[in-house]
N, C-alpha and C positions, 0 to 999 in steps of 0.2 A: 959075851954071849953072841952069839950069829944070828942073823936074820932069821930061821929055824927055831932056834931056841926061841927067839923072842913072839914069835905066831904061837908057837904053844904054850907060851906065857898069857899070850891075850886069850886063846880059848879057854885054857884054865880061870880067866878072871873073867870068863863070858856068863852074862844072867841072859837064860833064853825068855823070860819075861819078858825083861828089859828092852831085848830087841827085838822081839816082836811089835811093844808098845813103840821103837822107833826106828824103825823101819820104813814107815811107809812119812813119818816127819822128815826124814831123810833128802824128800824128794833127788833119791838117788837108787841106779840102778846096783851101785855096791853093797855087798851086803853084811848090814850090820852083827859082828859079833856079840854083842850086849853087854861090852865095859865100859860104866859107866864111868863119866866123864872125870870126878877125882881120883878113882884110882887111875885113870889112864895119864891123865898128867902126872902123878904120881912114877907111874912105872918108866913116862919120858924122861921125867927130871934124873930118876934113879938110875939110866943106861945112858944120859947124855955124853957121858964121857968115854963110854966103852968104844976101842979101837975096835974090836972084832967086830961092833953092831955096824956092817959099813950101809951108806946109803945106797950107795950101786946094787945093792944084793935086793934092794926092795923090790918087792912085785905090786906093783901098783893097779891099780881100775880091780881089784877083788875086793877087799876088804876094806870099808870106812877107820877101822880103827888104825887099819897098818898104813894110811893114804892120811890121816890126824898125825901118824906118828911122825911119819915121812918129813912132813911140814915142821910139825915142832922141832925135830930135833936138829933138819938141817939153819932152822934158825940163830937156835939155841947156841950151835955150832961154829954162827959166824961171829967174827972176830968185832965186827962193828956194824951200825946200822946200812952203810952204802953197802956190804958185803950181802946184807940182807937183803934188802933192796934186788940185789942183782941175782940171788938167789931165786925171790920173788920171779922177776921178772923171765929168770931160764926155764921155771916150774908151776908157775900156775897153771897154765895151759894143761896140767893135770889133775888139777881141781874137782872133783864131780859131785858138790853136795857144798850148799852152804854153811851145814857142819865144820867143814874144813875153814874156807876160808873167812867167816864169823869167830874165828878164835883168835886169827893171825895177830890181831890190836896187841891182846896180851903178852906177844915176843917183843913187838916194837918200840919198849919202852922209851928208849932214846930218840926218837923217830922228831923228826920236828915238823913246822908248817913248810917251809923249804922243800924238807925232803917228799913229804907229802905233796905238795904243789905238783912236784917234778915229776911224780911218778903218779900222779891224775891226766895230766897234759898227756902222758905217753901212752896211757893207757885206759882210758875211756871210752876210748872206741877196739878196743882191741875185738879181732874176731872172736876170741874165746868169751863161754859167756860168765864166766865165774872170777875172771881175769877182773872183766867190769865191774861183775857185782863189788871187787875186793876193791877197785879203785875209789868207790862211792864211801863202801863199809870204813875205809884208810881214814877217810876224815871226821869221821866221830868223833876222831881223837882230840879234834882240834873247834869244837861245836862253841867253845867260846872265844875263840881268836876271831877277832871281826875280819879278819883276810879272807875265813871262810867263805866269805858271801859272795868272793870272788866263783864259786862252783856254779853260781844260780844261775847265768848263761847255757850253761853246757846238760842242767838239766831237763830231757825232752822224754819222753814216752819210748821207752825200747822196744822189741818185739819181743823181748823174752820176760817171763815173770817175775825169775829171779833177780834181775836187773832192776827191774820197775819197784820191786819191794823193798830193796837196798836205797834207791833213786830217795824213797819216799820216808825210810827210818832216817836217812841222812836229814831232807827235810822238815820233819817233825821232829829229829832230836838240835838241830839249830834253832827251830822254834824256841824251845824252853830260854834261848841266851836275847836272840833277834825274832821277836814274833811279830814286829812290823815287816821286815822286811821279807819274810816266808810268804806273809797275809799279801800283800803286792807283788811276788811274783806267783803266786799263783793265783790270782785273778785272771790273767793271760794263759795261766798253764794250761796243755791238757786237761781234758776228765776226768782222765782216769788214774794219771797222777796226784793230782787236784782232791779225789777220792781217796786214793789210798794214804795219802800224807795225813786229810782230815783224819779219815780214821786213826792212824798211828798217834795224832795229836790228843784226840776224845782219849786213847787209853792210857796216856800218858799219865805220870804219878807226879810230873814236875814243871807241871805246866796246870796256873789255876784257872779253876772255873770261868770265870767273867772272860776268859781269853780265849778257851776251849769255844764260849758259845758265838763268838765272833768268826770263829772259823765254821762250825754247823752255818749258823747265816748264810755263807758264802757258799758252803757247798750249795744248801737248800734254792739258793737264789736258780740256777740251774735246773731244779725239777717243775 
């Protein structure tokens, strides 16, 4: 199937519901066709192998689904985790919606603390802002390797949102493993990180009570 075929694939399997209701969750100026998310993994895994679907042919910054697909499949595609990796790091910078790279985890199966280490260091500051968010998002993988706690220097208050929300799910999902060590560094933290971690923590499904209200405390203590 050719890049062509496969856009009129997604319109065909577009619910204008659907993408209306995400759309504007998006926080992306691409615009959503409305396949939802199993059939779209569905329809990547099913063309992952097609020679004719080439990546080159992609038209990118249009469409959220074809910019999801983009990603998955050149993953999918690599031969091993450094391949991906390096994929990664030639392509995010195309990124434009946390949609996208909020899914990446799921390719990375093989992915270790190593390789994740390697490619936090290189890219945590990177200019793009979705680059970063992905480099925060990378380590969820790894929320109970005690090495994680190696991240909690480098996390400070970004200027962007999407950063600082990633900064703070990475936070509040180490919590659930290390909730001493989350509670001590953000005593020092930022506000507003400080804020958005607690909140991520209160909603948390895996993370008990008596631990949650220790963190309210903390926030509270500040008002």
């Amino acid at each position: 199937m050719t890049y062509t075929g496969y856009l009129q694939l997604l319109f065909r399997q577009g619910d204008k519901a659907y993408a209306a209701f995400s759309q504007p969750l998006s926080n992306s100026s691409l615009t959503v066709i409305g396949v939802r998310v199993p059939i779209l993994r569905q329809l990547i895994k099913t063309h992952c192998t097609d020679t004719d679907l080439r990546l080159s042919n992609f038209e990118l910054g249009k469409y959220l689904e074809v910019d999801f697909s983009y990603f998955a499949l050149g993953l999918l595609r690599c031969k091993n985790t450094a391949e991906q990796l390096n994929f990664l790091s030639a392509n995010l910078s195309y990124a434009q919606s946390w949609i996208i790279t909020d899914m990446l985890n799921s390719y990375l199966k093989k992915a270790t603390f190593e390789d994740f280490w390697s490619f936090f260091l290189a890219h945590h500051c990177d200019k793009h802002v979705y680059t970063r968010r992905f480099a925060y998002v990378f380590g969820l993988k790894f929320y109970r390797d005690q090495r994680i706690l190696q991240v909690l220097p480098y996390l400070k208050s970004d200027n962007t949102y999407m950063v600082n929300m990633g900064q703070a799910w990475l936070l509040a999902t180490v919590a659930i493993a290390y909730p001493d060590a989350v509670y001590n560094f953000l005593v020092t933290a930022s506000a507003e990180l400080k804020t958005k971690t607690i909140s991520k923590i209160r909603d948390s499904f895996r993370i008990n009570e008596k631990i949650k209200s220790r963190f309210v405390a903390l926030r509270n203590q500040n008002k």
